[in-house]
TORSEVEX-537159 format. One record per residue (C-alpha): residue in one letter; x, y, z. Coordinates in steps of 0.2 Angstrom, whole numbers, plus 5000, padded with zeros to 4 digits. Example, Ala and Ser with C-alpha at 12.3 -4.5 7.8 and 13.67 -1.06 7.14 Angstrom:
TORSEVEX-537159
<rec aa="A" c1="5062" c2="4978" c3="5039"/>
<rec aa="S" c1="5068" c2="4995" c3="5036"/>
***
This chain:
TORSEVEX-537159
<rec aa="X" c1="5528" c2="5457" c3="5505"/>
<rec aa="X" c1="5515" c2="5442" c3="5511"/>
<rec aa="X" c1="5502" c2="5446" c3="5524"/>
<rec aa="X" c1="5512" c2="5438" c3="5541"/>
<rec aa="X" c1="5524" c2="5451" c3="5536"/>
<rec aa="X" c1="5510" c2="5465" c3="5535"/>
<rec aa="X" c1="5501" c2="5458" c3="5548"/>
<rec aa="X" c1="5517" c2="5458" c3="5562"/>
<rec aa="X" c1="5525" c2="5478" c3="5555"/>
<rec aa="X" c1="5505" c2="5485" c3="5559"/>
<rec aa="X" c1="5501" c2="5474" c3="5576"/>
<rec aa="X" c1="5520" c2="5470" c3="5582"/>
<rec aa="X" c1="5535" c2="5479" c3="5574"/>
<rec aa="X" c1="5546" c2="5493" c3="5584"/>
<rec aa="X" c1="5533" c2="5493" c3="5598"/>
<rec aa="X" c1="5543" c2="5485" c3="5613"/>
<rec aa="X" c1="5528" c2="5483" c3="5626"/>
<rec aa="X" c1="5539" c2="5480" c3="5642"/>
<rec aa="X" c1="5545" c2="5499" c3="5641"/>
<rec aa="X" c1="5527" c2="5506" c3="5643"/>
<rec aa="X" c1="5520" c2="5495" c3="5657"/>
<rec aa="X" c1="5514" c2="5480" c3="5645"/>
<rec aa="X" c1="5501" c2="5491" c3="5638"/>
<rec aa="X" c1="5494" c2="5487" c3="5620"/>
<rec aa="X" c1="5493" c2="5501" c3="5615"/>
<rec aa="X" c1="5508" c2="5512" c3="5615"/>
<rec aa="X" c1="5510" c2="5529" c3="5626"/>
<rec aa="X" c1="5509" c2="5546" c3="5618"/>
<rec aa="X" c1="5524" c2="5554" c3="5621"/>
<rec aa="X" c1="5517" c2="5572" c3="5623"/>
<rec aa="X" c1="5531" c2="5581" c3="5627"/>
<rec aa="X" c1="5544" c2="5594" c3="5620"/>
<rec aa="X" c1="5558" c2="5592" c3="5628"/>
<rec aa="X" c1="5568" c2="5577" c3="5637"/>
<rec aa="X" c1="5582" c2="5578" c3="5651"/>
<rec aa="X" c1="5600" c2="5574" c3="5652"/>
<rec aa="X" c1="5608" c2="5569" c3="5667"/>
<rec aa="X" c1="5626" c2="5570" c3="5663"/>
<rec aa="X" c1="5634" c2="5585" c3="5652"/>
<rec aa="X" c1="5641" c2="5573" c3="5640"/>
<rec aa="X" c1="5626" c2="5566" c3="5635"/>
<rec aa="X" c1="5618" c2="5582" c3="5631"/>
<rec aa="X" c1="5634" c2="5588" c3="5620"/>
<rec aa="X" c1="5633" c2="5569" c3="5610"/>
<rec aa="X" c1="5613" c2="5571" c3="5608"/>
<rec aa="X" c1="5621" c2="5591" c3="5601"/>
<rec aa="X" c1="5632" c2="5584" c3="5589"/>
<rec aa="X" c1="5620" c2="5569" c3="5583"/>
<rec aa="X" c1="5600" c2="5576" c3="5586"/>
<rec aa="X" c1="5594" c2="5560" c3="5574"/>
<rec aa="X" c1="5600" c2="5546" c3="5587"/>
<rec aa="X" c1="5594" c2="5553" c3="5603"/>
<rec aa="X" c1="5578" c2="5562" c3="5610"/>
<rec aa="X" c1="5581" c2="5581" c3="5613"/>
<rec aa="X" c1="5567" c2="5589" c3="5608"/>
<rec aa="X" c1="5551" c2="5586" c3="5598"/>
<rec aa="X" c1="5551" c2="5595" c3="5584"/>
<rec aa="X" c1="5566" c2="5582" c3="5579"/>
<rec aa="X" c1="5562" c2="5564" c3="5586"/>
<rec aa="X" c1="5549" c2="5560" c3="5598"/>
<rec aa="X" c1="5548" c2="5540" c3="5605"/>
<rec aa="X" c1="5528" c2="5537" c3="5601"/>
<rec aa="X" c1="5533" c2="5545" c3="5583"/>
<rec aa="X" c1="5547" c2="5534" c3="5584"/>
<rec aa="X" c1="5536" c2="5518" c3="5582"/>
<rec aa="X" c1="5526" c2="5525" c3="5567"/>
<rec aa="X" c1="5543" c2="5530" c3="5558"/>
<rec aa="X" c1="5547" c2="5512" c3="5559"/>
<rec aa="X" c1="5530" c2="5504" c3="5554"/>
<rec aa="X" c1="5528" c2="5515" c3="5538"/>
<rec aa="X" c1="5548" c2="5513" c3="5534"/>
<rec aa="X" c1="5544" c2="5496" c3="5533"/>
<rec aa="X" c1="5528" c2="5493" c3="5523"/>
<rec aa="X" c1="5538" c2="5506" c3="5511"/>
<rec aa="X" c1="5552" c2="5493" c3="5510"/>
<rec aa="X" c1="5562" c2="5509" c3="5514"/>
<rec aa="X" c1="5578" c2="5509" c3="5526"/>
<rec aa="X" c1="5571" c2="5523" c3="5535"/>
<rec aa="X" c1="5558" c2="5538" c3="5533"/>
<rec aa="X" c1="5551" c2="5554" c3="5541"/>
<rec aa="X" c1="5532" c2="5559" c3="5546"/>
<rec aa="X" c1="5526" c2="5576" c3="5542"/>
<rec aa="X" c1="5512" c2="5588" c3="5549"/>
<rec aa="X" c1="5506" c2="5585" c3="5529"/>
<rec aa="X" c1="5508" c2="5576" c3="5513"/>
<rec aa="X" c1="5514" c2="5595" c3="5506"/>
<rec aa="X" c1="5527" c2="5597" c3="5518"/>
<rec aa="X" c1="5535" c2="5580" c3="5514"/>
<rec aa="X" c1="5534" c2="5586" c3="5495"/>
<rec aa="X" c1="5543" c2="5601" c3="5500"/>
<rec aa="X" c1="5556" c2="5594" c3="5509"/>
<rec aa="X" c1="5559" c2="5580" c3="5497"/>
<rec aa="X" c1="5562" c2="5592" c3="5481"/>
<rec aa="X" c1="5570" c2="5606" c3="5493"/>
<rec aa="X" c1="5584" c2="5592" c3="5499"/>
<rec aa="X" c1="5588" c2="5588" c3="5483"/>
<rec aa="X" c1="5589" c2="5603" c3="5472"/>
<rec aa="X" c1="5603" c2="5621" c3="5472"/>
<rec aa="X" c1="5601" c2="5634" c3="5460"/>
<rec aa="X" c1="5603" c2="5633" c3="5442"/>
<rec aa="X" c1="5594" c2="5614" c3="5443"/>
<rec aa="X" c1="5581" c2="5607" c3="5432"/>
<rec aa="X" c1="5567" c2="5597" c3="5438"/>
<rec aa="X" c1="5556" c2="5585" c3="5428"/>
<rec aa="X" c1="5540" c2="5583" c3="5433"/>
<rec aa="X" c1="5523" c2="5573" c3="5428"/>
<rec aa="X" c1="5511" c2="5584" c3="5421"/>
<rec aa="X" c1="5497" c2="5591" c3="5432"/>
<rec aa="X" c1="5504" c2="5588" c3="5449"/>
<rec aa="X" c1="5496" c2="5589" c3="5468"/>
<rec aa="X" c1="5492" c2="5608" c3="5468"/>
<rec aa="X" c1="5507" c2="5609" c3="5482"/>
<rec aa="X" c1="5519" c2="5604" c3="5471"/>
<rec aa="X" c1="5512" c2="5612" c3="5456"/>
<rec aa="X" c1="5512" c2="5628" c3="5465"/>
<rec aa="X" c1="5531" c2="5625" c3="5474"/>
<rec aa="X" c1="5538" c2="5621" c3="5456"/>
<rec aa="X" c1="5530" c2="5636" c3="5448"/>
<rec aa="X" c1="5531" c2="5650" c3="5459"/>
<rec aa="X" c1="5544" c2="5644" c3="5475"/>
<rec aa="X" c1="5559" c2="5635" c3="5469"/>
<rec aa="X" c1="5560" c2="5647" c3="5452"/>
<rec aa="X" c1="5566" c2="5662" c3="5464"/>
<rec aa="X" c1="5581" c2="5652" c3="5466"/>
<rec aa="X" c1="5583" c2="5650" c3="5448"/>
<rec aa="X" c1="5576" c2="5631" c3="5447"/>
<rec aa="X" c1="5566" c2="5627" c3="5432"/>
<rec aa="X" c1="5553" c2="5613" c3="5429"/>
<rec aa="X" c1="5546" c2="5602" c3="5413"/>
<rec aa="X" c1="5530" c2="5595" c3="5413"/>
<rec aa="X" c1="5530" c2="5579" c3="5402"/>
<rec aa="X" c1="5515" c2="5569" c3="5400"/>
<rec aa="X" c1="5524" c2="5554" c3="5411"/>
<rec aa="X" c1="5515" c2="5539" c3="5402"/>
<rec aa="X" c1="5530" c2="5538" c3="5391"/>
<rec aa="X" c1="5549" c2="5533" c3="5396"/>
<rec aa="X" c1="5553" c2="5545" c3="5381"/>
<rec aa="X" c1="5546" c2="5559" c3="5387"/>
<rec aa="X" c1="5560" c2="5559" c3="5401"/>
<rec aa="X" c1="5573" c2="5556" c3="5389"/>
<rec aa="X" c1="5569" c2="5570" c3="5375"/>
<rec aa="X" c1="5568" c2="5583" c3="5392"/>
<rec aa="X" c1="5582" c2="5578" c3="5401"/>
<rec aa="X" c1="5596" c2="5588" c3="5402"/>
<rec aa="X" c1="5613" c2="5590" c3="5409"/>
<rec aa="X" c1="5608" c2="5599" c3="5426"/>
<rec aa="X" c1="5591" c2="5588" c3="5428"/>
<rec aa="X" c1="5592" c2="5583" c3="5445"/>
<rec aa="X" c1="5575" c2="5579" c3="5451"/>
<rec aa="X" c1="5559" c2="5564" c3="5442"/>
<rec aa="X" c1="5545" c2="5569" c3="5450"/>
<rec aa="X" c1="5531" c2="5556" c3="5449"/>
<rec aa="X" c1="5514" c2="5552" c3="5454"/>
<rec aa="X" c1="5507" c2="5536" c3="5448"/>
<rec aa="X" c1="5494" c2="5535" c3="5449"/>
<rec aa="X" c1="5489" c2="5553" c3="5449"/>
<rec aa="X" c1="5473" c2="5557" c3="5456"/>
<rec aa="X" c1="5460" c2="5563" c3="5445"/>
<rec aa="X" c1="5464" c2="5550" c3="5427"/>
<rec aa="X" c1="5476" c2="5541" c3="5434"/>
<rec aa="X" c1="5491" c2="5541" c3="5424"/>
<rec aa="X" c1="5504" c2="5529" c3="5429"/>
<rec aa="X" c1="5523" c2="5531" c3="5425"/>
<rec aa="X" c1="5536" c2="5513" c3="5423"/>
<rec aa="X" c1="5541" c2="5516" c3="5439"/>
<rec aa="X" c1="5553" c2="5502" c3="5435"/>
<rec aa="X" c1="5561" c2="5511" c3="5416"/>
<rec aa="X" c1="5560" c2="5529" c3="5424"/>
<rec aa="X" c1="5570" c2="5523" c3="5439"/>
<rec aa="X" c1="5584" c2="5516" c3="5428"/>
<rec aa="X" c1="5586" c2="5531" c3="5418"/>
<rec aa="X" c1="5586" c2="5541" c3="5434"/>
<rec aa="X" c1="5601" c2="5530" c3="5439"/>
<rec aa="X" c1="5610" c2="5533" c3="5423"/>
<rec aa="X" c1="5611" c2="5552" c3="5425"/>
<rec aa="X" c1="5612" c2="5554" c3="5444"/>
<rec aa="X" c1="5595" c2="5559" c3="5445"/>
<rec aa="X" c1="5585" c2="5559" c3="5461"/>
<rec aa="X" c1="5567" c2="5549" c3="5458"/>
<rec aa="X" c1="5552" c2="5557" c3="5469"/>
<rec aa="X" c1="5536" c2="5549" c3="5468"/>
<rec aa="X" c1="5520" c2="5553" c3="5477"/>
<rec aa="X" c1="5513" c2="5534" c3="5481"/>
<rec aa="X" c1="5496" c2="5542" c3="5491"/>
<rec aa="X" c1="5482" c2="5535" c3="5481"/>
<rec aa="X" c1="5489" c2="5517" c3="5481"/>
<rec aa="X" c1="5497" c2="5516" c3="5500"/>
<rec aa="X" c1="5512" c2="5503" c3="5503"/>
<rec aa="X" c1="5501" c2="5490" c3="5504"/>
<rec aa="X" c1="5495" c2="5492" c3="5484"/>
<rec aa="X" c1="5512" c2="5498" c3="5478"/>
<rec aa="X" c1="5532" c2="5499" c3="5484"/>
<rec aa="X" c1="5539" c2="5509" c3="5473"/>
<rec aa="X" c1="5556" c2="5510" c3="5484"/>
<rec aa="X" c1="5557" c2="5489" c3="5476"/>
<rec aa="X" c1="5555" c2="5496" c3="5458"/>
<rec aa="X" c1="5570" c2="5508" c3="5461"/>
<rec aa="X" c1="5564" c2="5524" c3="5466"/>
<rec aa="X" c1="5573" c2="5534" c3="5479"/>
<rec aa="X" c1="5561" c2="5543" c3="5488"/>
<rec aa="X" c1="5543" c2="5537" c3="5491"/>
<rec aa="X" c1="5529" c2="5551" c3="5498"/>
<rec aa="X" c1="5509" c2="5550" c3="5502"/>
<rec aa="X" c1="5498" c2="5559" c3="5513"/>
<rec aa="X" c1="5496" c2="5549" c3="5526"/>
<rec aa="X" c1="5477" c2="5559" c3="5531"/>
<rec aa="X" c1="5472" c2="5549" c3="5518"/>
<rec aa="X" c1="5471" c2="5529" c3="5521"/>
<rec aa="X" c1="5484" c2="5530" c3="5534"/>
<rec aa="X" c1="5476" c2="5538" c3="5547"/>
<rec aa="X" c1="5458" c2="5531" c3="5539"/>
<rec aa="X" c1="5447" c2="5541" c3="5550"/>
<rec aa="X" c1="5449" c2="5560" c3="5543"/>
<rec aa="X" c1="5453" c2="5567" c3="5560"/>
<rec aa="X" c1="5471" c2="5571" c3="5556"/>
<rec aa="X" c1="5484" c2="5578" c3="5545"/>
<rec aa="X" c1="5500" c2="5571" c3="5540"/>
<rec aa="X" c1="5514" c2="5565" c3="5528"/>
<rec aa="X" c1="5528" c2="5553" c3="5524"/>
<rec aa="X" c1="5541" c2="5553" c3="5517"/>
<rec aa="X" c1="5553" c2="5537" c3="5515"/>
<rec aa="X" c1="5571" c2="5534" c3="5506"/>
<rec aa="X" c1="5588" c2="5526" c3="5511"/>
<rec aa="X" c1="5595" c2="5531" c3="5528"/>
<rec aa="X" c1="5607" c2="5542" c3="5521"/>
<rec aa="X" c1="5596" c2="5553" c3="5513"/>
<rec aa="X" c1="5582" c2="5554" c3="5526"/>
<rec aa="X" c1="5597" c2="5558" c3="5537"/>
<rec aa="X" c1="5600" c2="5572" c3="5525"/>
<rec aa="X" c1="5583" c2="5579" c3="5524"/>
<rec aa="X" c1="5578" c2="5577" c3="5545"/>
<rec aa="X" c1="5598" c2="5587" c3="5548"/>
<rec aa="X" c1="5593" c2="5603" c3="5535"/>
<rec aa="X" c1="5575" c2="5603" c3="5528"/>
<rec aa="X" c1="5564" c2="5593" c3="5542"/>
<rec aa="X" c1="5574" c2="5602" c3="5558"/>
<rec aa="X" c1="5575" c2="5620" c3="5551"/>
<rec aa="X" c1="5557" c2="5625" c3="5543"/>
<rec aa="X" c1="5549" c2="5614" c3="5558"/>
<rec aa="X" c1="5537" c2="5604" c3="5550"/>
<rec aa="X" c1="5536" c2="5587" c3="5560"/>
<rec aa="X" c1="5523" c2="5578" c3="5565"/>
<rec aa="X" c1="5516" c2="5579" c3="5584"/>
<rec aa="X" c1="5513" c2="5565" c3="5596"/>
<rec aa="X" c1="5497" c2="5565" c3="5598"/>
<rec aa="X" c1="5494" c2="5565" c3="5578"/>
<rec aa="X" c1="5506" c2="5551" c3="5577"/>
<rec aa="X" c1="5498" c2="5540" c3="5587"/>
<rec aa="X" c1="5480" c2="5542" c3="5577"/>
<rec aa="X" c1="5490" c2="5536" c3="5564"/>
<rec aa="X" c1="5497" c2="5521" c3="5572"/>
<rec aa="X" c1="5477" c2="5519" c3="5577"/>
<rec aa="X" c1="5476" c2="5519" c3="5558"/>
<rec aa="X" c1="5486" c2="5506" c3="5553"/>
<rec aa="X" c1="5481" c2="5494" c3="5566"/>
<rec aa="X" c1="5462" c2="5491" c3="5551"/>
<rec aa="X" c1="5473" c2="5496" c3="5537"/>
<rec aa="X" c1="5472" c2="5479" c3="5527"/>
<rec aa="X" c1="5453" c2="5477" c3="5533"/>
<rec aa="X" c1="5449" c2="5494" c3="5526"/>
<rec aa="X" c1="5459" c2="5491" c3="5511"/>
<rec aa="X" c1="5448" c2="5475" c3="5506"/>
<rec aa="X" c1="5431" c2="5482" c3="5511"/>
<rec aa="X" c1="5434" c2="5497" c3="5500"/>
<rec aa="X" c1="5442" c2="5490" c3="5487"/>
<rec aa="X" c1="5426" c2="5478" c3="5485"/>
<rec aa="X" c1="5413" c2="5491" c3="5487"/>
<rec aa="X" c1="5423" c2="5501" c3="5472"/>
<rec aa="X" c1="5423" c2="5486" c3="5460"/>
<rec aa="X" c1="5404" c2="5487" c3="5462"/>
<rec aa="X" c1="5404" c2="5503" c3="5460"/>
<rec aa="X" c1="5413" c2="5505" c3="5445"/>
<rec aa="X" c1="5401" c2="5489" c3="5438"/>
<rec aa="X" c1="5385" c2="5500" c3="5443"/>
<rec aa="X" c1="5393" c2="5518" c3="5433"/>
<rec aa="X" c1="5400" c2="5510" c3="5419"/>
<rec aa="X" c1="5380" c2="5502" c3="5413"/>
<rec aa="X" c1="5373" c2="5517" c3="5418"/>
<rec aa="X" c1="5365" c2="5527" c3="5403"/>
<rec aa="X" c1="5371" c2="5546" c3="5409"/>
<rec aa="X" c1="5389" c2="5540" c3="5413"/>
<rec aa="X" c1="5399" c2="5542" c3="5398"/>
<rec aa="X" c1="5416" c2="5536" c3="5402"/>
<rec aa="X" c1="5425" c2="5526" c3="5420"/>
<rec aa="X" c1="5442" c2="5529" c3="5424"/>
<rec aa="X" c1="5448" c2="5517" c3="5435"/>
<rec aa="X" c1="5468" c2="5510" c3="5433"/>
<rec aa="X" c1="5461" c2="5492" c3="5441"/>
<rec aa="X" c1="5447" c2="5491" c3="5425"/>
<rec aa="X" c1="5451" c2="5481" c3="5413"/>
<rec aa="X" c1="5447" c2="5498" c3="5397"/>
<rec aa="X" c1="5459" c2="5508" c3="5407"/>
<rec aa="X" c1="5473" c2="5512" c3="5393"/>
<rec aa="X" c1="5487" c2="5508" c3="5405"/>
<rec aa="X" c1="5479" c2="5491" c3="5413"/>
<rec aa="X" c1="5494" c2="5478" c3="5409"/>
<rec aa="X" c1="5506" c2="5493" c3="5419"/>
<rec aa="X" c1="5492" c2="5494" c3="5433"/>
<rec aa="X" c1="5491" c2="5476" c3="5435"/>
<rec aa="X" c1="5510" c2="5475" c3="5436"/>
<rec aa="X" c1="5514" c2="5489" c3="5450"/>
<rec aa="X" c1="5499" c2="5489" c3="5459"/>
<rec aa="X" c1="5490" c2="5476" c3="5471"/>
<rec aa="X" c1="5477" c2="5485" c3="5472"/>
<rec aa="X" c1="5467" c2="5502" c3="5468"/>
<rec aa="X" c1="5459" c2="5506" c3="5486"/>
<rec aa="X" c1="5442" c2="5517" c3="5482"/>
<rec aa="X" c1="5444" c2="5532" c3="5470"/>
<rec aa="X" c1="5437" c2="5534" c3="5453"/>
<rec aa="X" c1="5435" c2="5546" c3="5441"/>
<rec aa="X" c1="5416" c2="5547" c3="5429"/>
<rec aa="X" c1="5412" c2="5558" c3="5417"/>
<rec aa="X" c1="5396" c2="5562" c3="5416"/>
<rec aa="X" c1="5383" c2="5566" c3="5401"/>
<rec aa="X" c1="5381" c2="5584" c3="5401"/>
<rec aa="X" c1="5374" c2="5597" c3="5391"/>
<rec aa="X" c1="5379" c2="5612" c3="5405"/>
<rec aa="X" c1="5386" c2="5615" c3="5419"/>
<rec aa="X" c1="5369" c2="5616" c3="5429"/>
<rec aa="X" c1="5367" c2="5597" c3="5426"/>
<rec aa="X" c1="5382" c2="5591" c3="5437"/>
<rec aa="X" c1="5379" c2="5605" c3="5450"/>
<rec aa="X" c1="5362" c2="5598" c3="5450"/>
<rec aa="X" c1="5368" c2="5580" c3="5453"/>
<rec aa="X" c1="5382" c2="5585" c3="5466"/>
<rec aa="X" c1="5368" c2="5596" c3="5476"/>
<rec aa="X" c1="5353" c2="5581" c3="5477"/>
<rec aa="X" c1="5366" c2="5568" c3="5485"/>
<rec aa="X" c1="5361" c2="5567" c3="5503"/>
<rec aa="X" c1="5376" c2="5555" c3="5510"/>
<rec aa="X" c1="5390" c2="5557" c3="5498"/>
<rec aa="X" c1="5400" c2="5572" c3="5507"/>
<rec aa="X" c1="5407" c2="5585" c3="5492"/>
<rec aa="X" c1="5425" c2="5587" c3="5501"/>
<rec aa="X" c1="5442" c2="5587" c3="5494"/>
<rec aa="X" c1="5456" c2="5570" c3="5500"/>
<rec aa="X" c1="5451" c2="5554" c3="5501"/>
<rec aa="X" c1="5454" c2="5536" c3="5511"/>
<rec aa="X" c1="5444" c2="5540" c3="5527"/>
<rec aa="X" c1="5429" c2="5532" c3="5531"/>
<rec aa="X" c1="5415" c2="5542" c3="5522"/>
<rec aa="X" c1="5412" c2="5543" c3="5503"/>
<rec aa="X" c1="5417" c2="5559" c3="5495"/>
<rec aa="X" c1="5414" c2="5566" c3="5479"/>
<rec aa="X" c1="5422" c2="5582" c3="5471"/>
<rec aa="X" c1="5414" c2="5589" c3="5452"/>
<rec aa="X" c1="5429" c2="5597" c3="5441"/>
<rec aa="X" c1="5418" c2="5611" c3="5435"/>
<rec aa="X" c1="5421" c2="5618" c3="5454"/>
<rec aa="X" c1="5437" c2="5624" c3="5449"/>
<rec aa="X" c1="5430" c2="5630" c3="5432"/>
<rec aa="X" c1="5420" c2="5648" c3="5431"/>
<rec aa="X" c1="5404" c2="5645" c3="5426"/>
<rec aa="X" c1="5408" c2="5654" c3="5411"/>
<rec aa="X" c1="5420" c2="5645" c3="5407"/>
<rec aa="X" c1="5412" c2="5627" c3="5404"/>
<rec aa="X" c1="5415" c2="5617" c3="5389"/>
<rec aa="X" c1="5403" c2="5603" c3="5387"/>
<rec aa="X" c1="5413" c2="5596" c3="5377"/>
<rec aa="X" c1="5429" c2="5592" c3="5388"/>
<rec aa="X" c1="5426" c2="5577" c3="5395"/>
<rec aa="X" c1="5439" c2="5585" c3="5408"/>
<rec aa="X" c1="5425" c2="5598" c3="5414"/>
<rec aa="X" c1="5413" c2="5585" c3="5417"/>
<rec aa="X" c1="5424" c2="5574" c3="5427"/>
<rec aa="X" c1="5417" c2="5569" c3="5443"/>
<rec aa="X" c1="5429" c2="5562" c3="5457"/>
<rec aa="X" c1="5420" c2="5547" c3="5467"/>
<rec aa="X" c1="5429" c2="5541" c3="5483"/>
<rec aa="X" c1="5419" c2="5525" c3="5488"/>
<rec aa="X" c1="5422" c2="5523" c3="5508"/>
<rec aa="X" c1="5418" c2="5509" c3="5521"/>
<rec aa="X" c1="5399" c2="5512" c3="5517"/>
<rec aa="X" c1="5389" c2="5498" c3="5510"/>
<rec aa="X" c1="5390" c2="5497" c3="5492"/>
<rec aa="X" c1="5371" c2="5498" c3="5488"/>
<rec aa="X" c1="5369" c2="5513" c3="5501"/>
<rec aa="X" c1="5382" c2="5522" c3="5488"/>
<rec aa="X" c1="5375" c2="5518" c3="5473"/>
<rec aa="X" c1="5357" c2="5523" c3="5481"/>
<rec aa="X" c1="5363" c2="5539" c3="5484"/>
<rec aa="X" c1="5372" c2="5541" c3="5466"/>
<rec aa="X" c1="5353" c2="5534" c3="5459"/>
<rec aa="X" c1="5348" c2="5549" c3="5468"/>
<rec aa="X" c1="5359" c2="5561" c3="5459"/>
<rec aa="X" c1="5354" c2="5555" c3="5441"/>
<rec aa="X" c1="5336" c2="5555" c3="5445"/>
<rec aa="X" c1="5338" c2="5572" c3="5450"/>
<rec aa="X" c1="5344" c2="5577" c3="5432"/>
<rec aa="X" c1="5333" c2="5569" c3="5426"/>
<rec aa="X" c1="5319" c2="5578" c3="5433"/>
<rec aa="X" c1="5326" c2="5593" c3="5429"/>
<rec aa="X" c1="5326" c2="5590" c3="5408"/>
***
């Protein structure tokens, strides 16, 4: 996809000025219901709810325009926009599974599908496999005659493995297996994984889609007849659309998506420079750098890799990191990513303090999202942090 084409699906595409008064910026539809005038209409808009506006919690015309744009920077006939990236998890795997099925999933997913593959879909006797994904031979030695799901995230978000989307795809094809991946930390503009052959393509749109952390939301994009499939059972019946006025903050999104992109995707190059010569980092984990163990898959699926990073840090107990994460001043300690402030998110705060090991690099893994700050204003708060530990020795 080149930039005119970018450039017309975020300014131009599915938005049909002349039907909202020539405004630029389209309406929001903030309504719940819509009128018929004739009997017959209401029975066809009965019989077919996915070409006609009846009601909201199915199709809505401003969330009609956003449906469109991310279809189409997916390189997807078609998708659906959640109320959040978990709910077009769900209803990707719930479409697409019946009892007695086995899924095969990437090891250490999002905690929503970690949680939905261990304790929901196992009450209707659905099994999982975690695999380390790296490996196209993982899926081989697990997969079995009633495997009907791949579930993928590449990159994941914490050490960024990457699966072939490519290899995986084709073996999915072989067996009639249904390929989800989660594309969230890369965006459509980085990596299409729909033109490598996966079926289905998710990410949370809170993230760099909507850019300004002020909403919630999902997608979730596929071939027509499947999104058909999924907005007639799963989207319709556990009511977990998208509303009108979140929709259009996420059209607002897109409008500086490319320019967001690029300013964050240079501030993290110089981010990464400045952690990797500094003397308390031990390690960088960052897909785009050139010591990342999967760099020549990177550099093959992805365009780019958008602002988050993972650093461990040189630790002795878990009272140095806290120490670190505490003395920063304008690096907010949230969970997500992709809106316009920095974040950063220390691994030992899933870990009981009893239970740290100094020794895994894992418990001192800190997770940096570099955003539309000035890079020098990041890295003056990260000096900030180390010279904080410091002190304390």
């Amino acid at each position: 996809m080149n930039d005119l084409n970018i450039s017309f699906i975020i300014n131009e595409y599915a938005e049909d000025r002349d039907d909202y008064f020539r405004a630029v910026a389209p309406p929001i539809m903030q309504t719940s219901n819509f009128a018929f005038k004739k009997v017959d209409d209401l029975r066809k808009s009965f019989e077919d709810e996915y070409s006609t506006w009846l009601y909201s919690r199915g199709l809505n015309p401003t969330v009609e325009i956003l449906r469109k744009k991310l279809a189409a920077l997916d390189a997807a006939e078609d998708c659906l926009v959640f109320n959040s990236g978990a709910a077009a998890i769900f209803a990707a795997a719930l479409a697409n599974v019946k009892s007695g099925d086995h899924i095969v999933s990437v090891r250490n997913p999002y905690t929503w599908a970690k949680k939905m593959f261990d304790e929901i879909l196992p009450r209707f006797n659905v099994s999982v496999t975690y695999i380390d994904g790296t490996k196209i031979e993982n899926f081989i030695a697990v997969t079995k005659d009633n495997t009907s799901i791949y579930y993928l995230e590449t990159p994941n978000s914490w050490s960024y493995e990457l699966q072939d989307l490519e290899a995986v795809a084709t073996l999915a094809k072989k067996h009639n297996i249904i390929t989800i991946c989660d594309n969230s930390y890369c965006t459509p503009l980085y990596q299409r994984p729909i033109e490598y052959g996966i079926d289905l393509v998710l990410q949370s749109a809170t993230k760099y889609i909507a850019g300004h952390s002020d909403t919630v939301a999902g997608v979730l994009s596929g071939g027509s007849n499947m999104i058909q499939k999924i907005f007639n059972s799963e989207y319709l019946n556990i009511g977990s659309g998208i509303q009108p006025f979140n929709a259009w903050l996420l059209i607002r999104g897109l409008r500086t998506l490319p320019a967001r992109l690029e300013r964050i995707t240079a501030t993290t190059a110089k981010i990464v420079e400045y952690l990797q010569m500094h003397d308390r980092v031990e390690k960088v984990i960052f897909p785009l750098d050139k010591n990342f163990v999967q760099y020549e898959l990177a550099k093959k699926q992805m365009q780019g890799g958008c602002g988050l990073l993972t650093f461990i840090i040189k630790a002795k107990n878990i009272a140095t990191i806290e120490m670190f994460c505490n003395s920063l001043q304008h690096i907010l300690m949230a969970v997500s990513w992709g809106g316009h402030e920095s974040l950063i998110i220390p691994r030992c705060a899933s870990i009981k303090p009893e239970k740290f090991i100094a020794a895994s690099e894992e418990h001192r893994m800190l997770r940096l999202y570099c955003g539309l700050e000035d890079a020098d204003y990041i890295i003056s708060d990260l000096e900030r942090g180390f010279e904080a530990i410091k002190e304390m020795e």
